[in-house]
ZAMARGU-4260 file (C-alpha; in steps of 0.2 Angstrom, whole numbers, plus 5000, padded with zeros to 4 digits):
<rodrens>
0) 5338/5124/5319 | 5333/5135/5333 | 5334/5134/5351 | 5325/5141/5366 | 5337/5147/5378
5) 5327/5145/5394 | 5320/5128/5388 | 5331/5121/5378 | 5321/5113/5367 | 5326/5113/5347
10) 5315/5119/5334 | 5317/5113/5317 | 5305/5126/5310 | 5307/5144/5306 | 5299/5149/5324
15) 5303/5165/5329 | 5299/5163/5348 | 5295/5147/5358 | 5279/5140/5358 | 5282/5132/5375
20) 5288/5147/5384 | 5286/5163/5371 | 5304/5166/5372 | 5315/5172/5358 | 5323/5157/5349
25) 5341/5158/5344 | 5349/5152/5328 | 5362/5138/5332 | 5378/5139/5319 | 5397/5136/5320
30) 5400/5149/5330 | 5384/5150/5341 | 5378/5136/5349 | 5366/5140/5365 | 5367/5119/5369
35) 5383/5119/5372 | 5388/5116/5388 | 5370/5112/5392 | 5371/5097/5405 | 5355/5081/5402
40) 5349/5073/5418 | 5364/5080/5425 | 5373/5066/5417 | 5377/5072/5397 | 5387/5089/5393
45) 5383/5093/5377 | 5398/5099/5366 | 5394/5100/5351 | 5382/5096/5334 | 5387/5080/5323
50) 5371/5079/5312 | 5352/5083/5310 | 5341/5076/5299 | 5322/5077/5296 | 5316/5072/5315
55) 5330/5077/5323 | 5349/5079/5328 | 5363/5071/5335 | 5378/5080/5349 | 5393/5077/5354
60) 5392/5071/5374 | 5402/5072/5389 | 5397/5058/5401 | 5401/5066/5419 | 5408/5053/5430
65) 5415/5042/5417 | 5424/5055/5404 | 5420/5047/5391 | 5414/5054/5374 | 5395/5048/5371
70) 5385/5052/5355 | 5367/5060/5361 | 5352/5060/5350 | 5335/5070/5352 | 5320/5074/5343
75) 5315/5089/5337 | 5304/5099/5348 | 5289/5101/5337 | 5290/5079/5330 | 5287/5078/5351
80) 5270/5083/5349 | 5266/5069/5339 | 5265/5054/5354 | 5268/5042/5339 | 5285/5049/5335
85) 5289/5048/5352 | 5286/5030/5355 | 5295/5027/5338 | 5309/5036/5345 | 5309/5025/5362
90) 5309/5010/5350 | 5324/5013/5340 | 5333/5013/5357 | 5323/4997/5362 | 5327/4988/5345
95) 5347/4993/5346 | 5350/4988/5364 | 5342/4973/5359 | 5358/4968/5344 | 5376/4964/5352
100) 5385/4965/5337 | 5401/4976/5331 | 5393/4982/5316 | 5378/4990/5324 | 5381/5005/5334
105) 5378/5002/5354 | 5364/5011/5364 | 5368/5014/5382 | 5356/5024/5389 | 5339/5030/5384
110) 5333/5047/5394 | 5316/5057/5394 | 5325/5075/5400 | 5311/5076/5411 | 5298/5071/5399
115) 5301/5087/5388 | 5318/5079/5376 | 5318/5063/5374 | 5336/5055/5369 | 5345/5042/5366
120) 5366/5039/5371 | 5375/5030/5358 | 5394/5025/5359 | 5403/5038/5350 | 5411/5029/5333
125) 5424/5035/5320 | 5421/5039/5303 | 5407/5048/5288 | 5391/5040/5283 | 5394/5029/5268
130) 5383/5040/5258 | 5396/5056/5260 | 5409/5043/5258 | 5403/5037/5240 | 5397/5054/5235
135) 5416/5058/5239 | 5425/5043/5231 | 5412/5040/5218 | 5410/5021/5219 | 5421/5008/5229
140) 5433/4993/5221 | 5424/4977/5222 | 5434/4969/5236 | 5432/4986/5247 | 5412/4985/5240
145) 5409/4968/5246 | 5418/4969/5261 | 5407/4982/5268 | 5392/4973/5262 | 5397/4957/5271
150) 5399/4970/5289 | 5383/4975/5284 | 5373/4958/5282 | 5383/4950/5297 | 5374/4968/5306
155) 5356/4964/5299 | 5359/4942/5303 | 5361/4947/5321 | 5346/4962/5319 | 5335/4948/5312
160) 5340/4935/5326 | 5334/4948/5339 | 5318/4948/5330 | 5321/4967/5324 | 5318/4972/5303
165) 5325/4989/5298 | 5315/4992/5285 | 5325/5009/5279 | 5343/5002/5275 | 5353/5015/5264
170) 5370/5022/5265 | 5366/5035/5276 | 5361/5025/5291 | 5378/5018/5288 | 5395/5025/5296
175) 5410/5018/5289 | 5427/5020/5298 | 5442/5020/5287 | 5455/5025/5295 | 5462/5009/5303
180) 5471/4994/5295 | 5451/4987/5289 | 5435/4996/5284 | 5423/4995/5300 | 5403/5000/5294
185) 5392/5000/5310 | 5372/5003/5306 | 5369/5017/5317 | 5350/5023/5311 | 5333/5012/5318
190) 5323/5022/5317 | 5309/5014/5307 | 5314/4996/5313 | 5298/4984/5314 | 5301/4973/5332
195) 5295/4955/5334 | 5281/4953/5348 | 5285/4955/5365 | 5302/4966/5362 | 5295/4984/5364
200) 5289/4976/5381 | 5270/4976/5380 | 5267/4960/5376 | 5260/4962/5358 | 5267/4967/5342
205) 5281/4977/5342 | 5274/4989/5327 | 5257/4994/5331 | 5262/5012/5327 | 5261/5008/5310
210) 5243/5001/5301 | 5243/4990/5287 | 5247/4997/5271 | 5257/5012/5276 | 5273/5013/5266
215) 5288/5018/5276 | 5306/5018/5270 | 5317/5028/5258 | 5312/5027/5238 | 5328/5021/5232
220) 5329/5005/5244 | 5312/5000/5245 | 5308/4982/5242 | 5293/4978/5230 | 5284/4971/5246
225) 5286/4987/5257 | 5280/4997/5241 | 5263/4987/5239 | 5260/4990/5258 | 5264/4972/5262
230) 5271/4968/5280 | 5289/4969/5280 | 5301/4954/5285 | 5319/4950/5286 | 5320/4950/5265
235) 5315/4967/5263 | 5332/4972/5271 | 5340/4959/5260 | 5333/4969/5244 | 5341/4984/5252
240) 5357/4978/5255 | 5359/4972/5238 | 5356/4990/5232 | 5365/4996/5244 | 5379/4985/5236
245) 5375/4990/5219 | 5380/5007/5223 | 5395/5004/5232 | 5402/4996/5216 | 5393/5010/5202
250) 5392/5027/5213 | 5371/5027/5211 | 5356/5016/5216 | 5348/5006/5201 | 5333/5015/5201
255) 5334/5036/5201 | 5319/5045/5195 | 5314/5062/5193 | 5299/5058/5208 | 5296/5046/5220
260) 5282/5039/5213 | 5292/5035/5197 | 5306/5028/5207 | 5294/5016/5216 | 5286/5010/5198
265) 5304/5006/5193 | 5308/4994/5208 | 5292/4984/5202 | 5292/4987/5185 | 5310/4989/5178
270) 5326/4977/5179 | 5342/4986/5185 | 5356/4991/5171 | 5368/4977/5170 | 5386/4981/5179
275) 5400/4983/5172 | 5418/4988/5178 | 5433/4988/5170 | 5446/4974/5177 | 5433/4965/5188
280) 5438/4947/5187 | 5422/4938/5181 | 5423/4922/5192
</rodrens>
């Protein structure tokens, strides 16, 4: 990750200088940050990174006025280019605001920075993403595993009431906080979700940014359905959350391939291995 100093727009790729400016990008580390202290719409002091992934990142906030800690995320600067990601980006806020529900992380704010750095202000919550947590541990005891499934499915019930399909449930996009007397998993990632008509506020279906028969998801949780090309519903989160379960109690999806493609031919073609752990009472 690199940022323009005048700008302040972040690059994911190896850029040496801006493209919007021609100014000389700085690499941001531990100890260098040029965001920091950066101020969005005059309202979000930015202090520091939690995360990036593949279309963007996410910072610690300060929100002036109230104090209060906010998590901020933003697109990278070059996935703004492409309008579609954009209006993707605007529905993830759309879809979360719409689901009033503990285990689903709240959106309180979505912002343009004047139209250059779109973001979206999250509450800021406790805890690792689950898949850090099970890399960590290994796998969960039963009663731990389906106590953060049942957080989970009450999260996708009230998702699915509000007319919203995630369509890329995984441990990632999970943050599970452990530190208080019960586990607390909150959904925190959107990003794909598929919204009923009407909800993205045009007036037609939510997902036109997406034509029939283009796959969208993450290998390992894919349903049958979304791998075919089939239009997604409610049950293609319900596939996912039982593998999402499945791991939880073995430390690994079913299906692990040495490609994608071969770890989409197993989710149609192959049963998963049978559990099996030692001292789980069968009833």
């Amino acid at each position: 990750m690199r940022c323009c100093p005048t700008c302040h727009r972040v690059w994911a790729e190896a850029n040496e200088f801006c493209p919007s400016d021609g100014v000389e990008l700085q690499e941001i580390t531990e100890t260098h940050d040029p965001l920091v202290g950066v101020v969005l719409d005059n309202r979000y002091e930015l202090k520091e990174i939690l995360g990036a992934g593949g279309m963007g990142f996410v910072y610690l906030a300060k929100q002036r006025g109230l104090s209060r800690e906010v998590a901020v995320k933003m697109l990278y600067a070059e996935r703004t280019r492409d309008r579609q990601n954009v209006r993707r980006f605007r529905r993830e806020a759309v879809a979360l605001a719409g689901i009033d529900h503990p285990n689903v992380v709240r959106v309180l704010e979505y912002g343009d920075g004047g139209g250059e750095t779109p973001y979206i202000v999250m509450e800021k919550v406790r805890g690792l993403p689950l898949d850090e947590v099970i890399e960590s541990i290994g796998r969960f005891e039963p009663r731990h595993a389906v106590e953060i499934a049942a957080q989970i499915a009450d999260a996708l019930g009230a998702a699915h009431d509000a007319g919203v399909v995630h369509r890329d449930l995984k441990p990632a996009n999970v943050q599970l906080d452990a530190e208080g007397p019960a586990m607390h998993a909150r959904i925190l990632d959107f990003g794909l979700a598929l919204l009923a008509e009407g909800i993205d506020g045009s007036g037609t279906a939510g997902d036109r940014l997406t034509r029939q028969g283009m796959i969208f998801g993450t290998p390992e949780y894919m349903s049958p359905e979304q791998i075919k090309g089939q239009d997604p519903d409610s049950r293609c989160d319900l596939y996912a959350l039982g593998i999402v379960l499945y791991e939880l109690l073995t430390g690994d999806p079913p299906f692990l391939g040495t490609t994608n493609a071969a770890v989409l031919g197993m989710h149609i073609e192959d049963q998963p291995a049978p559990l099996s752990i030692e001292g789980l009472d069968p009833v």
